[in-house]
C-alpha positions as CSV (number, residue, x, y, z in Angstrom):
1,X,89.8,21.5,38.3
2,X,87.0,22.9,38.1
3,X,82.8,21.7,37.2
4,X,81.9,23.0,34.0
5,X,78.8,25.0,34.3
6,X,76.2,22.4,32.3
7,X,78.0,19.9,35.0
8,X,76.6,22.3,37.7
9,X,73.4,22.8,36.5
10,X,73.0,18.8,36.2
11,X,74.3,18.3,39.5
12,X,71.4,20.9,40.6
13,X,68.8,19.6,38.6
14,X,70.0,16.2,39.7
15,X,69.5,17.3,43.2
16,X,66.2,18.9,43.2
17,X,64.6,16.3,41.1
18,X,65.9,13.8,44.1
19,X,64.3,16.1,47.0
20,X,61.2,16.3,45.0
21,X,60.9,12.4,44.3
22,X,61.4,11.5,48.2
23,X,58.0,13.9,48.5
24,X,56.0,10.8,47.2
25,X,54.1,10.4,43.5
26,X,51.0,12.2,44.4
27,X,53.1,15.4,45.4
28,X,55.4,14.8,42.6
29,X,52.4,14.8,40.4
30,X,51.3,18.2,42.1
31,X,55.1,19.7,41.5
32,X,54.8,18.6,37.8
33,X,50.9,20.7,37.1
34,X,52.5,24.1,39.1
35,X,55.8,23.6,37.0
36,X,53.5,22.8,33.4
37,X,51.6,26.3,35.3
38,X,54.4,28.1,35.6
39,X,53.1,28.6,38.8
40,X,55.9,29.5,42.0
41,X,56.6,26.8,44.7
42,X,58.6,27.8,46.9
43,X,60.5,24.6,46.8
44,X,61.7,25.3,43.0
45,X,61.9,29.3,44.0
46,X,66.0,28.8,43.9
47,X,65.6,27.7,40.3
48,X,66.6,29.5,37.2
49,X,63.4,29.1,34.0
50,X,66.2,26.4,32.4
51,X,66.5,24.5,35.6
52,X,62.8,24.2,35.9
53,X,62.5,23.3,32.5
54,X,64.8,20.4,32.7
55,X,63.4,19.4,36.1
56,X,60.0,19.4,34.7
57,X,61.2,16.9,31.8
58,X,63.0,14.5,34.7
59,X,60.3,14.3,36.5
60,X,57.4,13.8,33.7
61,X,59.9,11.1,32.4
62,X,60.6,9.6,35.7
63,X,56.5,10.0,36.5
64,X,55.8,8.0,32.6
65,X,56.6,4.9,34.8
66,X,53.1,5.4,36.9
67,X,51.2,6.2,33.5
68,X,49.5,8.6,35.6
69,X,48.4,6.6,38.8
70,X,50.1,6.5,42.1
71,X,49.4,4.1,44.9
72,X,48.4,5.3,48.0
């Protein structure tokens, strides 16, 4: 059997939002301006636009948590 493709793409998205949480708040913060930028990181180069898009959302809603302020 066989992943649908919206399965795949979650399981992508899922993954890259992961990698990118485990680089702390304050970088997370920085991934979230370049992705609102469009701007390329070569991190999220591997991305297609609806990827980013949907890791953007993840990680603004996982981020709402901080209401903008990370510890250091």
């Amino acid at each position: 059997m066989h992943a649908n493709p919206l399965q795949k793409q979650q399981s992508t998205v899922d993954q890259y939002v992961e990698y990118l949480c485990e680089q702390g708040c304050m970088k997370v913060s920085i991934f979230i301006e370049a992705l609102q930028n469009n701007q390329s990181m070569p991190e999220l180069d591997a991305l297609t636009q609806d990827e980013r898009v949907v890791v953007l959302d993840e990680l603004v809603s996982i981020m709402s948590v901080y209401q903008g302020k990370c510890s250091s």
